[in-house]
LUMTI-540885 format. One record per residue (C-alpha): residue number from 1; residue in one letter; x, y, z. Coordinates in pm, whole numbers. Last residue first. Example, Ala and Ser with C-alpha at 12.3 -4.5 7.8 and 13.67 -1.06 7.14 Angstrom:
% LUMTI-540885
<rec><k>2</k><r>S</r><px>1367</px><py>-106</py><pz>714</pz></rec>
<rec><k>1</k><r>A</r><px>1230</px><py>-450</py><pz>780</pz></rec>
***
This chain:
% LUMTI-540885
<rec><k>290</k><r>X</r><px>1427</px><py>1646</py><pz>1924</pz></rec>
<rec><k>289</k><r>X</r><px>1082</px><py>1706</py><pz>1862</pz></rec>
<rec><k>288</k><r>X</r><px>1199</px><py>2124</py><pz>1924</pz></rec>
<rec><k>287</k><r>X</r><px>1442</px><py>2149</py><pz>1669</pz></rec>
<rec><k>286</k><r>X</r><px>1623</px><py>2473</py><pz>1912</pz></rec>
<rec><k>285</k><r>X</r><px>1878</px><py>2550</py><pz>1635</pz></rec>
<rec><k>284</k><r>X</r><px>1642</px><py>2751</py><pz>1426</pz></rec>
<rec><k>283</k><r>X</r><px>1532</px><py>3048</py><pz>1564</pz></rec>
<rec><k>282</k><r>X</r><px>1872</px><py>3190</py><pz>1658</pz></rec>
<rec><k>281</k><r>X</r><px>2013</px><py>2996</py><pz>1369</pz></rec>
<rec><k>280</k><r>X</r><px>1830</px><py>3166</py><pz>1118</pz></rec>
<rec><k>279</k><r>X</r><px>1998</px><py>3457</py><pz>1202</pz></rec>
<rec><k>278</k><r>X</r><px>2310</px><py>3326</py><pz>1199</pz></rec>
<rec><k>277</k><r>X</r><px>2292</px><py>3201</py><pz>891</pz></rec>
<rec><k>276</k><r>X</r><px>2153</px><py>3553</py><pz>704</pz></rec>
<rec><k>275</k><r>X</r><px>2436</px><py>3778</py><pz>931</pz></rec>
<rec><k>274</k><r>X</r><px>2708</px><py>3544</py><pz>776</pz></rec>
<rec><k>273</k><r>X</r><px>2547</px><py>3555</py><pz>447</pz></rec>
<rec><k>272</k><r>X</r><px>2535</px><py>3926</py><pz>411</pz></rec>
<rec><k>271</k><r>X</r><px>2937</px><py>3913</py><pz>483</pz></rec>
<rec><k>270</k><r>X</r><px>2968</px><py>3688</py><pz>198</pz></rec>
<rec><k>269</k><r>X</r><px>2799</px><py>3895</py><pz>-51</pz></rec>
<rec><k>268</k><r>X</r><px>2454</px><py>3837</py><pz>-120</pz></rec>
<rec><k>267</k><r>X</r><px>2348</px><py>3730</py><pz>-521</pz></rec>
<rec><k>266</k><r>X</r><px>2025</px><py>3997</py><pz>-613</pz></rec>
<rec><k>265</k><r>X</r><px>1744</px><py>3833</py><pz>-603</pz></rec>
<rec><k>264</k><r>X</r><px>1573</px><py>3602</py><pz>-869</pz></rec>
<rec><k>263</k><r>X</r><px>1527</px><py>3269</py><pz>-669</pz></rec>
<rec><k>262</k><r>X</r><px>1760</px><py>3104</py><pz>-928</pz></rec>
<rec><k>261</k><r>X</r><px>2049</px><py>3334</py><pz>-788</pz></rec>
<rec><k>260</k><r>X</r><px>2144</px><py>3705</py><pz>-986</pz></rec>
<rec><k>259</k><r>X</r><px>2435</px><py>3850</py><pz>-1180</pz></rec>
<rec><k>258</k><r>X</r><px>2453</px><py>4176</py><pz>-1192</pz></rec>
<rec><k>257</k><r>X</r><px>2786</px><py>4252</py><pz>-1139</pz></rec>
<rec><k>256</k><r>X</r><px>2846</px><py>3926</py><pz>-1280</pz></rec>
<rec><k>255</k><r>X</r><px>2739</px><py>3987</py><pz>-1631</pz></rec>
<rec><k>254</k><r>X</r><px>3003</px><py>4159</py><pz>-1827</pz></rec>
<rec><k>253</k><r>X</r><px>3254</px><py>3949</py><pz>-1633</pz></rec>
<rec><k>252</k><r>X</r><px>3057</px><py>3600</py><pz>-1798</pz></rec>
<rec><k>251</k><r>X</r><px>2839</px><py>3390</py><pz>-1576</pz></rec>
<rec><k>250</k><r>X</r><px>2883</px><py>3007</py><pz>-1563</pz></rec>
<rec><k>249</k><r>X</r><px>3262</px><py>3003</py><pz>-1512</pz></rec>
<rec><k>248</k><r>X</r><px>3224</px><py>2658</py><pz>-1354</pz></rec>
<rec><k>247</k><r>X</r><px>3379</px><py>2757</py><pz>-1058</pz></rec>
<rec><k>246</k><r>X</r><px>3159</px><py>3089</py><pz>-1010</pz></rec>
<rec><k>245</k><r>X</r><px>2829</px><py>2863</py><pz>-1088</pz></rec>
<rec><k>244</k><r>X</r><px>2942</px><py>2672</py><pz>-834</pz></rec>
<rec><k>243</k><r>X</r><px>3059</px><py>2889</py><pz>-569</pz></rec>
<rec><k>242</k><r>X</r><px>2712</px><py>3086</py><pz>-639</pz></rec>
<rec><k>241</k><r>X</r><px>2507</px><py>2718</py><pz>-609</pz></rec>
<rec><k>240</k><r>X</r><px>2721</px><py>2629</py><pz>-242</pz></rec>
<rec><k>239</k><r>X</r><px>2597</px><py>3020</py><pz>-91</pz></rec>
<rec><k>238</k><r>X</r><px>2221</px><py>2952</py><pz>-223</pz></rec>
<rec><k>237</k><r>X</r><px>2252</px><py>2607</py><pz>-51</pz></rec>
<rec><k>236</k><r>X</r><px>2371</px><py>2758</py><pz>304</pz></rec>
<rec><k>235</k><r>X</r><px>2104</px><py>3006</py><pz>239</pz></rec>
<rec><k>234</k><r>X</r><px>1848</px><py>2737</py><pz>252</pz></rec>
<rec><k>233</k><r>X</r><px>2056</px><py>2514</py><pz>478</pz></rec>
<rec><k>232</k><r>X</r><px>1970</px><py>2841</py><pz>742</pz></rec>
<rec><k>231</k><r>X</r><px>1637</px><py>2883</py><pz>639</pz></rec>
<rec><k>230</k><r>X</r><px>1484</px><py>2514</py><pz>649</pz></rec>
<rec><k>229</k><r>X</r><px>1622</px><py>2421</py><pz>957</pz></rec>
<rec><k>228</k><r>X</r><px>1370</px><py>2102</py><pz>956</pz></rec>
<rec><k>227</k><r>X</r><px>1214</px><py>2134</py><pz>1315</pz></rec>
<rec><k>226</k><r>X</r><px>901</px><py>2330</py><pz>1202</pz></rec>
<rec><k>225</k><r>X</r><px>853</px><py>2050</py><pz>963</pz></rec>
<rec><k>224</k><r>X</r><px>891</px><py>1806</py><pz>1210</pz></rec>
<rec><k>223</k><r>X</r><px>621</px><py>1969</py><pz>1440</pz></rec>
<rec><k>222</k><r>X</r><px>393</px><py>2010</py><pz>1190</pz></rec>
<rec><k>221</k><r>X</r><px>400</px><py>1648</py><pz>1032</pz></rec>
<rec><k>220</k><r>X</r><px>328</px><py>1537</py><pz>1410</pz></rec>
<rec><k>219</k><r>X</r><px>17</px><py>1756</py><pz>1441</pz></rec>
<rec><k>218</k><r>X</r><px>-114</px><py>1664</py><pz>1145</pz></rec>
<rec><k>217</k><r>X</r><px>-64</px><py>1279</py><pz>1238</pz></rec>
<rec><k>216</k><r>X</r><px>-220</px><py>1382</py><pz>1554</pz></rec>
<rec><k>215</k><r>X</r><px>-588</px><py>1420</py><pz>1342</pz></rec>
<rec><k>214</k><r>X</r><px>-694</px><py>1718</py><pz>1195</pz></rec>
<rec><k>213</k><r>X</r><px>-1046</px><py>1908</py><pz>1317</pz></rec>
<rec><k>212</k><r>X</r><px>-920</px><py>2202</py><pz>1121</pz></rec>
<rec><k>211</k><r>X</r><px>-948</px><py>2396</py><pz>1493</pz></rec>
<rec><k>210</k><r>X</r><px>-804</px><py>2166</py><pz>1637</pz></rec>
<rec><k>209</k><r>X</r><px>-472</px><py>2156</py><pz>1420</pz></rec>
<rec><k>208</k><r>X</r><px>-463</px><py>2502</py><pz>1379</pz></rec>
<rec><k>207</k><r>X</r><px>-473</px><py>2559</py><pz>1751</pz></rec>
<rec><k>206</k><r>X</r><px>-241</px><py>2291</py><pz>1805</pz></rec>
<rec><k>205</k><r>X</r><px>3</px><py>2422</py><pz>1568</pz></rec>
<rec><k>204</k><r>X</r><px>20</px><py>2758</py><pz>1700</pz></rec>
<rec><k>203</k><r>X</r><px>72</px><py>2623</py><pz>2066</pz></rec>
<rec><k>202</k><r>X</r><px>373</px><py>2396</py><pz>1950</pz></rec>
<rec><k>201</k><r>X</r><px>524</px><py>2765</py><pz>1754</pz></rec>
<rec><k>200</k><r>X</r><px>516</px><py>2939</py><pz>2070</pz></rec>
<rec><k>199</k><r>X</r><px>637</px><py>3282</py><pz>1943</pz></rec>
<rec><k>198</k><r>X</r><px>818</px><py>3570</py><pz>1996</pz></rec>
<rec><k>197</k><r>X</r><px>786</px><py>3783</py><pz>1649</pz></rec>
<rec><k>196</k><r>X</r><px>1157</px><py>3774</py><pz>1476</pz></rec>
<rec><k>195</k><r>X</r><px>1029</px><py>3877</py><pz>1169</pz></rec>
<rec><k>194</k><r>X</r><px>1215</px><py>3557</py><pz>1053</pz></rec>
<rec><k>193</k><r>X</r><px>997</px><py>3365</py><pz>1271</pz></rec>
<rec><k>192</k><r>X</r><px>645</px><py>3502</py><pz>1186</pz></rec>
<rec><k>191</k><r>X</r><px>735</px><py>3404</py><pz>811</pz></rec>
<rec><k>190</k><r>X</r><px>842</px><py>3045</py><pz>934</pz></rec>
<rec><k>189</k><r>X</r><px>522</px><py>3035</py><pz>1128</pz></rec>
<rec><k>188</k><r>X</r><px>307</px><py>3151</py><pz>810</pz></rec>
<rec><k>187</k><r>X</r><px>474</px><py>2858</py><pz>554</pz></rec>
<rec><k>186</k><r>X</r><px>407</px><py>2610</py><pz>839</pz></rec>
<rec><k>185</k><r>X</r><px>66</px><py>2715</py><pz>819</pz></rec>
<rec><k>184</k><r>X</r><px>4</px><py>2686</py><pz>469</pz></rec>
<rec><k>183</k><r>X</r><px>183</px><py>2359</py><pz>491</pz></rec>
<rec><k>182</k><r>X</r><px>-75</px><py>2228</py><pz>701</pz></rec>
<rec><k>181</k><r>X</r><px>-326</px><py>2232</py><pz>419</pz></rec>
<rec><k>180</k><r>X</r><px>-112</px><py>1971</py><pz>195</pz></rec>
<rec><k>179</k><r>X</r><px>-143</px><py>2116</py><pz>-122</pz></rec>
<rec><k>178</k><r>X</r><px>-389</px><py>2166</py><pz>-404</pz></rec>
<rec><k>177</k><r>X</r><px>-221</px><py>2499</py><pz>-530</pz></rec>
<rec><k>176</k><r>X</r><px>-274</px><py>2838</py><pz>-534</pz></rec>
<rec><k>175</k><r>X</r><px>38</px><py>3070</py><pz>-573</pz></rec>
<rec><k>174</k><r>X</r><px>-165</px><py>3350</py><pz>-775</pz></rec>
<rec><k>173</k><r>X</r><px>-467</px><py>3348</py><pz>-585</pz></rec>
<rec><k>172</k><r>X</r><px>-416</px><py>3711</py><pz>-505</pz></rec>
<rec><k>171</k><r>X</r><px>-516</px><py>3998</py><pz>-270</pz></rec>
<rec><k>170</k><r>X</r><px>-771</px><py>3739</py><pz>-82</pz></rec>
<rec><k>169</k><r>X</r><px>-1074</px><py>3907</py><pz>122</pz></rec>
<rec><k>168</k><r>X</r><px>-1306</px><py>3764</py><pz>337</pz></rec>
<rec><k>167</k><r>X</r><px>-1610</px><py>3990</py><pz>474</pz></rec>
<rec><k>166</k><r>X</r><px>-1689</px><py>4091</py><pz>817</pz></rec>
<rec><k>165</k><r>X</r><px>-1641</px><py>4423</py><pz>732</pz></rec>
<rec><k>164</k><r>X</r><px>-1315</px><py>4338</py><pz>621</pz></rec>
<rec><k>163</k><r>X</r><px>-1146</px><py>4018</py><pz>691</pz></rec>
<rec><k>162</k><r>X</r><px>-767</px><py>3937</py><pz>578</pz></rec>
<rec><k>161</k><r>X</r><px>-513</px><py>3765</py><pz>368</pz></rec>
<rec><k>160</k><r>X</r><px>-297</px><py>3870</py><pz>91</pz></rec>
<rec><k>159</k><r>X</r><px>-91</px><py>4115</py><pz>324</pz></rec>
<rec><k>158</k><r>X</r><px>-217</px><py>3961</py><pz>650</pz></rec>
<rec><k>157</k><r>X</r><px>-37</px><py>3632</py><pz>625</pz></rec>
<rec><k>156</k><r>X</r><px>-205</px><py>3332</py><pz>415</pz></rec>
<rec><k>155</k><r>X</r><px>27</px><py>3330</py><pz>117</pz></rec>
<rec><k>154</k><r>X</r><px>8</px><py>3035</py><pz>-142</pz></rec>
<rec><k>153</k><r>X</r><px>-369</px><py>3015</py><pz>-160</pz></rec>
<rec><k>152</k><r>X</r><px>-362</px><py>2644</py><pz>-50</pz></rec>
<rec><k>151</k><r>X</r><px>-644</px><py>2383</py><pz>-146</pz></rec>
<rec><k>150</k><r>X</r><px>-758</px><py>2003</py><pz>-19</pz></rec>
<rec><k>149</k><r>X</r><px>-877</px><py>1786</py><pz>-253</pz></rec>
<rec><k>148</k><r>X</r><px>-1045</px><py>1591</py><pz>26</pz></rec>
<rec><k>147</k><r>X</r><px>-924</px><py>1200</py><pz>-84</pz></rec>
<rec><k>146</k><r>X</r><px>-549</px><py>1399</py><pz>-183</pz></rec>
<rec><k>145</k><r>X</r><px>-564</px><py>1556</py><pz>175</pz></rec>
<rec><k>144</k><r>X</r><px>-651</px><py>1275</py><pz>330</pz></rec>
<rec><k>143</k><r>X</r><px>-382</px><py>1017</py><pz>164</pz></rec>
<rec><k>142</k><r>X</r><px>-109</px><py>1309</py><pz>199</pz></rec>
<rec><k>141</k><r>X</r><px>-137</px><py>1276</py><pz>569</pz></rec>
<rec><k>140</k><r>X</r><px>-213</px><py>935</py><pz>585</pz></rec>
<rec><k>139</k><r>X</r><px>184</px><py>896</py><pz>411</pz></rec>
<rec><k>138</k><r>X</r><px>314</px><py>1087</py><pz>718</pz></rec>
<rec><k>137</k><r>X</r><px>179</px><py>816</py><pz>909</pz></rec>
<rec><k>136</k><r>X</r><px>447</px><py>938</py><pz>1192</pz></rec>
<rec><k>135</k><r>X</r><px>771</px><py>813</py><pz>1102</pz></rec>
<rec><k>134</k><r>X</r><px>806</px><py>979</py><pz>769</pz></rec>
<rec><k>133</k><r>X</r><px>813</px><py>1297</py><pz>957</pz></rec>
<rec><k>132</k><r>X</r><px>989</px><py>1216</py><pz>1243</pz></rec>
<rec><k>131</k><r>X</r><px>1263</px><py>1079</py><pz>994</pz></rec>
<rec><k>130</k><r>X</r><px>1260</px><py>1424</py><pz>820</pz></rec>
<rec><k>129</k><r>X</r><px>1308</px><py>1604</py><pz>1115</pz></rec>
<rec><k>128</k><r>X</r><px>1578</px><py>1410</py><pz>1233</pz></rec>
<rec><k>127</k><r>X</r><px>1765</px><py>1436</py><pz>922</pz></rec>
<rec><k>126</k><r>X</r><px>1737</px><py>1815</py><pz>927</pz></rec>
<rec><k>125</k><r>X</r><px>1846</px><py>1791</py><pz>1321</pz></rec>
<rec><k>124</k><r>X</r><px>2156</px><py>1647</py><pz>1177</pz></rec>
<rec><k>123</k><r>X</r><px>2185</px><py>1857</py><pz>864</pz></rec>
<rec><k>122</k><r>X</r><px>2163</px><py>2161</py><pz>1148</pz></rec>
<rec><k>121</k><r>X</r><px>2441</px><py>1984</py><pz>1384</pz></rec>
<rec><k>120</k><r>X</r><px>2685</px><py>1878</py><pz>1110</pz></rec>
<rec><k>119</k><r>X</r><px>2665</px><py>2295</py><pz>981</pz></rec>
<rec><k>118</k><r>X</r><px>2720</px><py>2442</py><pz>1267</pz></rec>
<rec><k>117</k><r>X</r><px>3093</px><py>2555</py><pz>1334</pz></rec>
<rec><k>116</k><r>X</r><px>3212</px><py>2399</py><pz>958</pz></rec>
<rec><k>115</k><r>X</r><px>2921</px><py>2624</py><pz>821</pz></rec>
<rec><k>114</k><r>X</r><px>3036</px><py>2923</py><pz>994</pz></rec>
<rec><k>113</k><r>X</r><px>3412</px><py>2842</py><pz>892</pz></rec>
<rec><k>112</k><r>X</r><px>3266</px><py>2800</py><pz>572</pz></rec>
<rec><k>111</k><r>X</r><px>3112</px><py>3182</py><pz>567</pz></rec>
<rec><k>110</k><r>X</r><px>3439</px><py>3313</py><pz>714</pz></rec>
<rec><k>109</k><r>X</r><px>3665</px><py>3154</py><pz>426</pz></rec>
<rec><k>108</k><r>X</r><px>3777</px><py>2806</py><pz>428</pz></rec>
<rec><k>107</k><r>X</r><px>4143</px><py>2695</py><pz>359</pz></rec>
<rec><k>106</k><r>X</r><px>4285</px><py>2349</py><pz>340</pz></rec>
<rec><k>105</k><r>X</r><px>3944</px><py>2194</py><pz>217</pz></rec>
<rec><k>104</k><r>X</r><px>3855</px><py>1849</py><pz>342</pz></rec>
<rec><k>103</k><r>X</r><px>3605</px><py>1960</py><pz>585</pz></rec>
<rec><k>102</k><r>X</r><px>3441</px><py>2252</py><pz>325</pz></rec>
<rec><k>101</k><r>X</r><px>3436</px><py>1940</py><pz>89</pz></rec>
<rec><k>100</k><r>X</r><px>3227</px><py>1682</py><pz>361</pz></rec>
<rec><k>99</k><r>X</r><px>2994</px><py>1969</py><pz>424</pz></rec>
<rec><k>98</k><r>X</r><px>2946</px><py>2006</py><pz>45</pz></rec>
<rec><k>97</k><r>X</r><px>2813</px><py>1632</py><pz>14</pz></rec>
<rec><k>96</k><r>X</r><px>2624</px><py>1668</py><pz>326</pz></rec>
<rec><k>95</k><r>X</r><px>2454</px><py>1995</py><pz>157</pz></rec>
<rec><k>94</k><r>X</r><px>2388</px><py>1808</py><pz>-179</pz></rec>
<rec><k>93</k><r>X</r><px>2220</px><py>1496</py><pz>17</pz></rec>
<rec><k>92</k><r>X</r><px>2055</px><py>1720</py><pz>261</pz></rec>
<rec><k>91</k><r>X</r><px>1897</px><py>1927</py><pz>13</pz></rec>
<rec><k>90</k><r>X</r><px>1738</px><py>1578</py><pz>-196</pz></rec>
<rec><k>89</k><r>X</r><px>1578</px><py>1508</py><pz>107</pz></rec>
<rec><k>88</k><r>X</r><px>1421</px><py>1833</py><pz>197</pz></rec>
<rec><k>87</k><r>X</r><px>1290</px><py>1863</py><pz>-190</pz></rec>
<rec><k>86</k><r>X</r><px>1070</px><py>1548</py><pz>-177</pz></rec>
<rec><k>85</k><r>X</r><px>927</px><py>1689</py><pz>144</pz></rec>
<rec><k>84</k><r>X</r><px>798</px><py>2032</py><pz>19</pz></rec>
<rec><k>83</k><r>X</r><px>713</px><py>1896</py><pz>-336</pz></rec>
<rec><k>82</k><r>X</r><px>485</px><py>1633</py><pz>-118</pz></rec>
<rec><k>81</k><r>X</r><px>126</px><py>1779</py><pz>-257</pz></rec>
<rec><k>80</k><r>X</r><px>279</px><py>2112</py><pz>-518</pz></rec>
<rec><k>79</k><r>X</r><px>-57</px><py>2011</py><pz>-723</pz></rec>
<rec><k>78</k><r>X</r><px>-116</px><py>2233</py><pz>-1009</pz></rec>
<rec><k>77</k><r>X</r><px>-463</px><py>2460</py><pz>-1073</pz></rec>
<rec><k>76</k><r>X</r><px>-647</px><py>2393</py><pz>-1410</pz></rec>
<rec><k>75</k><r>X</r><px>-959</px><py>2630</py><pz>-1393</pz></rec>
<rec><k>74</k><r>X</r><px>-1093</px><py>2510</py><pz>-1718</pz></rec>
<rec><k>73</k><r>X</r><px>-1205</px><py>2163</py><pz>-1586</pz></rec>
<rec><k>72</k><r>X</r><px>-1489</px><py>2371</py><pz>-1382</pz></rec>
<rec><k>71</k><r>X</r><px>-1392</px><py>2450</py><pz>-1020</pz></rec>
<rec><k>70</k><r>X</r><px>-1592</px><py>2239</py><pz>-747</pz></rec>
<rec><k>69</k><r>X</r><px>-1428</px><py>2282</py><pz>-421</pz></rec>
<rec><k>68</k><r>X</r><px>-1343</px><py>2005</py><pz>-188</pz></rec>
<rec><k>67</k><r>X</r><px>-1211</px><py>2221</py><pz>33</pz></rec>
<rec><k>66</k><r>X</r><px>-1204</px><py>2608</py><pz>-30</pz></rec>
<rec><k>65</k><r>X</r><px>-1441</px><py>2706</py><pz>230</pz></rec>
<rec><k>64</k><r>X</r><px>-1296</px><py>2453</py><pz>509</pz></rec>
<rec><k>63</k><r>X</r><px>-934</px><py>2599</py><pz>431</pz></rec>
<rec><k>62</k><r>X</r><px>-1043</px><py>2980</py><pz>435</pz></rec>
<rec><k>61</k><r>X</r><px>-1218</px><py>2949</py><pz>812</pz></rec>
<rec><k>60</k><r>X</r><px>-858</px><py>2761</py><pz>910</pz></rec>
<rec><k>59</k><r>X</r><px>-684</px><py>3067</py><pz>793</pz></rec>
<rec><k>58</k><r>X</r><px>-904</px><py>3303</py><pz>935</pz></rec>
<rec><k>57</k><r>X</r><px>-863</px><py>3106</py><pz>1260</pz></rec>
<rec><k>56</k><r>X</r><px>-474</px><py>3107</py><pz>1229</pz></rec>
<rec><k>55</k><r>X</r><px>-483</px><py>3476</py><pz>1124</pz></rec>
<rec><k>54</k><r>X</r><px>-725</px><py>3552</py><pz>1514</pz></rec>
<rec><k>53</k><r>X</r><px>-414</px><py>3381</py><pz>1660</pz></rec>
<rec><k>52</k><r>X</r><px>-178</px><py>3597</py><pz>1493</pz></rec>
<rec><k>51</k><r>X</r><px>-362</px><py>3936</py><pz>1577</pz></rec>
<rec><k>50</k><r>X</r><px>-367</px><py>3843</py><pz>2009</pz></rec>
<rec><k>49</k><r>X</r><px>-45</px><py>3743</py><pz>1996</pz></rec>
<rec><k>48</k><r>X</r><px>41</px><py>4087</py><pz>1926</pz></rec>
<rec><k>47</k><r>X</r><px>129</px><py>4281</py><pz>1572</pz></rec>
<rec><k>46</k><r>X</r><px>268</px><py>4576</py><pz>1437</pz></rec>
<rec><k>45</k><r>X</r><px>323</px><py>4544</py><pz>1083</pz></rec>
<rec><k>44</k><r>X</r><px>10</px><py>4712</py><pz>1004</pz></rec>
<rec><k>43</k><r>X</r><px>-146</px><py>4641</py><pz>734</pz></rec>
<rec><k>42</k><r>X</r><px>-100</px><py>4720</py><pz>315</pz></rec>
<rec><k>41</k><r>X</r><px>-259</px><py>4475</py><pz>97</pz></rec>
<rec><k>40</k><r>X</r><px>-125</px><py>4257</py><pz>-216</pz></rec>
<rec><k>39</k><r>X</r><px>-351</px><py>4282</py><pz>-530</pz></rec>
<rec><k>38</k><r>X</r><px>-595</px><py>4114</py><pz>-748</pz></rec>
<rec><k>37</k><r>X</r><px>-897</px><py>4222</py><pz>-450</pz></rec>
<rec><k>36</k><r>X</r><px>-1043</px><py>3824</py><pz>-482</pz></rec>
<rec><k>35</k><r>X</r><px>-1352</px><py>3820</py><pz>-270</pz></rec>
<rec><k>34</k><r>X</r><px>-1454</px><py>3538</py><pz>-79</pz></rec>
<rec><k>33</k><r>X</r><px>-1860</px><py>3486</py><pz>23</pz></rec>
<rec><k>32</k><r>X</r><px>-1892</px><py>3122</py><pz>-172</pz></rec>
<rec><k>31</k><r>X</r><px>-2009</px><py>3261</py><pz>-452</pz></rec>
<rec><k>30</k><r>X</r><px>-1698</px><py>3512</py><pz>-515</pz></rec>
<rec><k>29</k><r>X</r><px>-1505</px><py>3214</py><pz>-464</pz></rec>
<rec><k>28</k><r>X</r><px>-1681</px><py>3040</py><pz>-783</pz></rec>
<rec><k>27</k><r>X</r><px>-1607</px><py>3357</py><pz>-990</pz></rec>
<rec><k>26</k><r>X</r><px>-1278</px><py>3419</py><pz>-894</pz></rec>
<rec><k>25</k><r>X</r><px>-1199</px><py>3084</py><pz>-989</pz></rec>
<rec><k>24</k><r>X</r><px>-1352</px><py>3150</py><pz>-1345</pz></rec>
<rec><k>23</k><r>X</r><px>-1124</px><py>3454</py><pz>-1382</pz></rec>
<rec><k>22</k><r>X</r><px>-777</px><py>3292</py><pz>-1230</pz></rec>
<rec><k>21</k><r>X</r><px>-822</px><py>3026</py><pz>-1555</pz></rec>
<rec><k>20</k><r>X</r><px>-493</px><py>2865</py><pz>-1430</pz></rec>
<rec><k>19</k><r>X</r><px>-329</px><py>2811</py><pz>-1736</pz></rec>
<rec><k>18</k><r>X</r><px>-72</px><py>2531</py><pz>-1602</pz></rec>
<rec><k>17</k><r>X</r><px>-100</px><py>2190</py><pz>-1441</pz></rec>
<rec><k>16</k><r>X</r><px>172</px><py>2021</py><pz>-1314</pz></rec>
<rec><k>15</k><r>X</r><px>295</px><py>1639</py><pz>-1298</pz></rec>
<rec><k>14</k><r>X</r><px>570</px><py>1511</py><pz>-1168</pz></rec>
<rec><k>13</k><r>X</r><px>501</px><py>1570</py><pz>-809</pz></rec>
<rec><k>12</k><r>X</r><px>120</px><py>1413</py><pz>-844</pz></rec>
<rec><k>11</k><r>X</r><px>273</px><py>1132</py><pz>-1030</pz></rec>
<rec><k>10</k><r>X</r><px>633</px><py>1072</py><pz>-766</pz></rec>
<rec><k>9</k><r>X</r><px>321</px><py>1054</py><pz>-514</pz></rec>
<rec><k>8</k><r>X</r><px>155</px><py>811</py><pz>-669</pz></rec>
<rec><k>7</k><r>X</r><px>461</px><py>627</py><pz>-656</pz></rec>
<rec><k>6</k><r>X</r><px>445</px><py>655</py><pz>-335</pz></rec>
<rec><k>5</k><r>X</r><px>120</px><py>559</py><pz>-225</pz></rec>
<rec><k>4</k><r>X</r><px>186</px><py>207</py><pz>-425</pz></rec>
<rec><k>3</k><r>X</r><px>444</px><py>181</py><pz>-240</pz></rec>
<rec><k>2</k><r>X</r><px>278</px><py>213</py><pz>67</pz></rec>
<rec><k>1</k><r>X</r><px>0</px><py>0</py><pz>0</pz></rec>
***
């Protein structure tokens, strides 16, 4: 049965679906009391517990609208169900592999003598995350939300998010996706994070948890993805693809002023780096299942 799930998997992976019809979608949300604005909103930054808690509800209130949802065949919208996952595992093999090169090197720079300092201990808690993960029905989790076509907007904080009037508003359906819906709120805690807002991230995913009426294989997904040190071997990564490119003599002179990474921003110097990793690792190191 397993297998079988898997390989299913590797399909729903695999396979996208492109030309969402955004007009049609807006249509159907429209009837079930959510309005599509078609643009990002401006809030105030300054928040309490008090604001995120009442975004967890809103985002659960979203979820149970949107699932199971009807859209004609037109409104093609792509599955991203296990990307998150699939992508972990394949991180920690390229990030061990450079680990075990900075080690063997005869000179490192600050930004691999960072990496040397921390970098077994984060792809060890990574590991640990991942096992949790696929240690706790992990495969049920992606069974339900396949069986309930659950949906993700792609960005649930208060910019493309909100109630007004009473009324729920979305700024843009762009980065909807039939998804795992706990991923939406793992995608909100690691947002709350790097804004450095002082957080219980176990109580967050209980109340999103009860409140969706999910069972405790939800709740152990969420705590091993909020484990997995996804920011600091994220810009660990970033910082292994520009040495890379740089040895392979990718990017001409002409370009490399310019030059930017395969998430479109501008490449960080080394000193940028430093202050990015060690950021992350003030959040970060704690992998609280472990």
């Amino acid at each position: 049965m397993i297998v079988k799930l898997e390989k299913s998997l590797l399909i729903v992976i695999l396979v996208e679906e492109i030309n969402m019809d955004e007009s049609s979608i807006n249509k159907y949300l429209n009837i079930k009391g959510i309005t599509i604005i078609g643009q990002y909103f401006s809030y105030d930054k300054n928040m309490d517990k008090k604001d995120i808690i009442s975004q967890i509800n809103l985002i659960v209130e979203v979820h149970k609208i949107l699932v199971g949802c009807n859209f004609n065949e037109t409104s093609r919208i792509k599955s991203t169900i296990g990307k998150e996952v699939e992508e972990y595992k394949v991180q920690i093999k390229k990030l061990q592999r450079h680990y075990d090169y900075v080690v063997d090197k005869c000179c490192a720079n600050d930004v691999e003598k960072l990496i040397l300092a921390n970098g077994k201990t984060m792809l060890k808690q990574a590991k640990e995350a991942l096992n949790h993960i696929y240690g706790h029905d992990y495969f049920g989790v992606i069974k339900r939300s396949m069986n309930r076509e659950e949906i993700c907007i792609g960005k649930v904080d208060r910019n493309n998010l909100r109630k007004n009037e009473g009324k729920i508003e979305i700024g843009t359906i762009k980065g909807m996706t039939y998804n795992l819906v706990e991923e939406e709120l793992y995608n909100y805690i690691k947002k709350l994070q790097r804004k450095q807002f002082d957080i219980d991230e176990e109580e967050l995913i209980k109340l999103f948890v009860y409140g969706s009426h999910l069972s405790f294989n939800s709740f152990d997904y969420l705590r091993g993805l909020c484990s997995y040190p996804k920011d600091f071997l994220k810009t660990w990564e970033r910082y292994r693809d520009s040495k890379k490119e740089k040895t392979n003599q990718i990017y001409d002179e002409l370009n490399m002023a310019n030059v930017k990474d395969k998430d479109n921003k501008k490449k960080k110097t080394n000193e940028e780096i430093i202050l990015d990793l060690k950021k992350s690792l003030k959040y970060e190191s704690k992998g609280f299942i472990i």
